[in-house]
Structures are given as C-alpha cells and as structure tokens.
N, C-alpha and C positions, 0 to 999 in steps of 0.2 A: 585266758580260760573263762572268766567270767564273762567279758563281752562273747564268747561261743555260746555259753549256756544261755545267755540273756536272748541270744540272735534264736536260738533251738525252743526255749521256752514260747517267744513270741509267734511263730509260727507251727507249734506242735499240733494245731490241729488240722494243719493243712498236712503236714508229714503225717499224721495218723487215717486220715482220709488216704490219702496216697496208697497205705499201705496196706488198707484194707480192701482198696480196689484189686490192689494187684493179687493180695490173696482171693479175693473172690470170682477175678475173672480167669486165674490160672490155674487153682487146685481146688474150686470149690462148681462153679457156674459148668464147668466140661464134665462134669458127674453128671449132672441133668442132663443136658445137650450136648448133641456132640457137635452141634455148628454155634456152639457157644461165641466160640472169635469170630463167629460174624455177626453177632450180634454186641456182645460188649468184648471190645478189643482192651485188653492190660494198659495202662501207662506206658510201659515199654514199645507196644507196637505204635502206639498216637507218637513217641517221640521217633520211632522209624521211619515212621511216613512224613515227619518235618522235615530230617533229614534228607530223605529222599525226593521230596518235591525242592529241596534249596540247594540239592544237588542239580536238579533239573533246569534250576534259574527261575524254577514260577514260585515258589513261597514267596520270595521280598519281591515278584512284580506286584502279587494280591496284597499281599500288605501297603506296598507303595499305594495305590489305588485307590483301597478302602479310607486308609490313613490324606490323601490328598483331598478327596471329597469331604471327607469330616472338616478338613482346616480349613476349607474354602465356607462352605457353610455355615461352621460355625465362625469365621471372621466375620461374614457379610452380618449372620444372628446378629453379634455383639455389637457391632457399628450401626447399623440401622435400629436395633432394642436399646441401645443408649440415647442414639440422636431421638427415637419414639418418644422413649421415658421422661428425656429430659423436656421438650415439648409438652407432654403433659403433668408435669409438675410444674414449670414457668406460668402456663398458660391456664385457668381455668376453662376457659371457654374450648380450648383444644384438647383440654382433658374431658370436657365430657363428650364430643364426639367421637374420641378414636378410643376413649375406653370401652364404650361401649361393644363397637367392633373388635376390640379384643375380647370383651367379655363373651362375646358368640363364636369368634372362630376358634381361640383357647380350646375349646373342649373337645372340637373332632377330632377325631384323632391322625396321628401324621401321617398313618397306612392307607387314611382314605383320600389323600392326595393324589397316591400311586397312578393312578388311571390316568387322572389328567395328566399329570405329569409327563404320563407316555404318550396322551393323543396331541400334548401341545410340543413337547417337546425334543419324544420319541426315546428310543435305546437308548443310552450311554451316561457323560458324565453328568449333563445339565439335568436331567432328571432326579439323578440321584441327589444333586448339589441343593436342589429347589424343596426338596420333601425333608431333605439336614436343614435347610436355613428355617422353612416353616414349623421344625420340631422346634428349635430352639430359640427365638429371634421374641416368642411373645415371654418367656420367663426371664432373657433381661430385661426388656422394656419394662416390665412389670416391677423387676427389681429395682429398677432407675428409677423410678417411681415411688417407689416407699422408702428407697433410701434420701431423696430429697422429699415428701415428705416429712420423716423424722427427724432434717435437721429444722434448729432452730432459725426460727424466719426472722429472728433480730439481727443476724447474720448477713442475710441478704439486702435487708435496711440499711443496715448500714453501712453493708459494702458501694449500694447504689447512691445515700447520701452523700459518699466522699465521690461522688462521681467516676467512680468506676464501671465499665462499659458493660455489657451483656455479655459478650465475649469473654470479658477478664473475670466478671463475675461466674461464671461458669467454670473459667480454667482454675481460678483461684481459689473458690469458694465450692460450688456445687459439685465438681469433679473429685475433688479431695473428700467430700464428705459423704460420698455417695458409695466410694471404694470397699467399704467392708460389705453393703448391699449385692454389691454389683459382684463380689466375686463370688459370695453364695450362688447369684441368678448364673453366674459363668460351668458353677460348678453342676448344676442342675440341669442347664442347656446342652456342659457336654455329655452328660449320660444319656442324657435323651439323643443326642447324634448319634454315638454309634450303637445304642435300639434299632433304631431308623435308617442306616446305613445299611443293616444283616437285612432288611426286608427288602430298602429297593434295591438293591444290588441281587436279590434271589431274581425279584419278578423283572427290572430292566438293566441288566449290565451283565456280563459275558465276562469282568473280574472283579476280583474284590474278595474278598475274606466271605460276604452272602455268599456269593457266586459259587465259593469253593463248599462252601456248605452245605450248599442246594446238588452241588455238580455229585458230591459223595453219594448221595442216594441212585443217581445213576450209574454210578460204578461201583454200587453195593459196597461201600468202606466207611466205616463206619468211623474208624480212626479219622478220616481227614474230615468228619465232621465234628470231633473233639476235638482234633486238632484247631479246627478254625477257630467254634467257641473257647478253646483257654487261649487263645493270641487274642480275640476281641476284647474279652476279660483282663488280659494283661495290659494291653495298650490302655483300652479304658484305662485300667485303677494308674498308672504310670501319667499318664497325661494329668490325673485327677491331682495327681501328689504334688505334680509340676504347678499345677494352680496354687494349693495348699505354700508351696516351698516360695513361690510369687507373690502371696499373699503376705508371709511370715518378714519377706525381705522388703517392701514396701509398707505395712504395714504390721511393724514390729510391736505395739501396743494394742492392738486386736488378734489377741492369740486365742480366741476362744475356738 
C-alpha cells in the first residue's frame, strides 16, 4: 500500500494534468466550439489513434525508424566526440586547432544542416543519421575534454614514468576518469537527437515519429500529432534513465 501511494504521489502531477485535459477537452472546450475534437482531441482519442495505427502495423514501424536513427547517430556522436576529446586533452597543440572549430560550428544550429544534408545526401536515412551525429558528437567531445582536464596530471606522470603505453594510459587512466564527464555530455547529446530527429524526419524522411507528426496536419488529426510528441517524450525520458541506471552500475560512487 505504501509503495502505491509513494508510486501515485510521485507522479501526481502528471495524473492531475491528464485529468484536466480530459475535463477540458470533453465537457468544457465543446461549449465553445463545436469542432472542438478537431482541434484538442481528449487523452482518450490520442490513445485510440495509438491503438489504431499499431493495429495497422505502422506505429512500431515509425517508432523503429525514428528510434534506429537516434542509435546510429548518436553511437557515431559518442565514438568520434570521445576519440575528439580525448585528442584534445593529450595534445595541446591539437587542442588548439580543433577547438577552435568546435567553438564556431557548436553554435549553429542542427536544423540548419537540413538542406545540405538533403542536397548531399538526399531523402532518407543518412540525412537524418548526419544532422543526429552533428547535434550531438560536439557536447561529448567537449565533455571528453573537461573531464580529462579535471583529472589530476600527476596521474598521467606517473602512469607514463612506469612506462605504461599511450594506449594503456588512456584505457587505464584517462577512460576511467573521464566516465562521470562523459555520461553527463551522453546525456545531453541524447536529448538533443531526438529534437533533431522530429525536424529531419518532417522535412527529409517519409517515417519516423517527425514524419508521423508532420503527416497529421495533412490528415487534420490532431491526436496522431500528440500522439507522436508523448512517444518522443517517452522514449527520450526512458533512454535518459537507461544512461542514469548505466551510470549508477559502472559508476556506483558518483551518485550525484
């Protein structure tokens, strides 16, 4: 009884939201309008329409899609913003030319890739995959970066005195000490993928959770465009937790 109340307290305000919606799109919003459901459809009909398109077999293909692009993306981010980071934390001299060029492309932002992305690479998935890695690829690196940085360089002295290699120094030393940085820059990287997924997937891909979001305005439903935004929203916060629950298990002493 008490883990119910604990589970009801912690999310009371998402169930009070909920409930307000549906009082307001069912007995309150059709007083004013009478095409009130097309315009804010209840909870009930956004879960009619999940049902219904998963009945159809297209819900988990968009979700496959949008959700494939994200992982590919953001792996390539993580592998290339670590091998970045770590380069320019070994290296001065390589840290100051490539930070520089992060410090100017960092700021544009990942929707004004879109275009190129289409003239180089056209529809489908590599365009999407290309505007995910560039959202996310410069907040590891960057994190790779301050988390070596802020370890202590007597560390690396002395791991190199005892003659330990670059390679060992790195697996042994700088990769273990970089892990609490690095899963902040992972956890920041992912949010910023699926942002960046709902835009190119509206203007270059034909599925995807965008896709399905953009598509609702042409078939006036408004539900299957809530619907998409709370699956984004879901998968985000669930992926996020899976970091969080990654973190806790590799890193049991950095619980912050």
């Amino acid at each position: 009884m008490k883990t119910l109340l604990k589970s009801l307290s912690r999310y009371f305000s998402l169930i009070l939201f909920l409930i307000l919606w549906h009082v307001f799109a069912v007995y309150i919003h059709p007083r004013f309008n009478p095409m009130a459901f097309n315009i804010l459809p209840s909870p009930l009909m956004v879960v009619q329409m999940g049902v219904e398109l998963f009945n159809r077999g297209q819900l988990l293909s968009h979700i496959w899609d949008s959700l494939r692009r994200v992982l590919v993306g953001f792996s390539l981010a993580v592998l290339v913003g670590v091998f970045l980071g770590s380069l320019m934390g070994l290296s001065q001299a390589i840290k100051g030319r490539l930070k520089a060029i992060i410090v100017i492309l960092r700021p544009i932002p990942p929707f004004a890739w879109i275009p190129l992305g289409l003239i180089w690479l056209g529809i489908g998935d590599a365009e999407a995959i290309m505007v995910i890695f560039l959202s996310a690829v410069f907040p590891v690196a960057l994190h790779t970066l301050y988390g070596i940085e802020k370890m202590d360089s007597r560390l690396k002295e002395a791991a190199l005195s005892l003659g330990v290699s670059r390679w060992g120094l790195f697996k042994r030393i700088i990769l273990p000490g970089i892990l609490p940085e690095l899963f902040s820059g992972m956890r920041q990287a992912l949010g910023f993928c699926w942002i960046v997924v709902v835009g190119a997937e509206m203007v270059g891909s034909v599925s995807g959770l965008g896709y399905l979001i953009l598509d609702s305005r042409n078939l006036g439903l408004p539900q299957m465009a809530i619907l998409g935004m709370v699956l984004v929203g879901l998968i985000g916060f669930s992926m996020d937790r899976l970091l969080i629950t990654m973190k806790k298990l590799i890193l049991p002493w950095d619980i912050k």
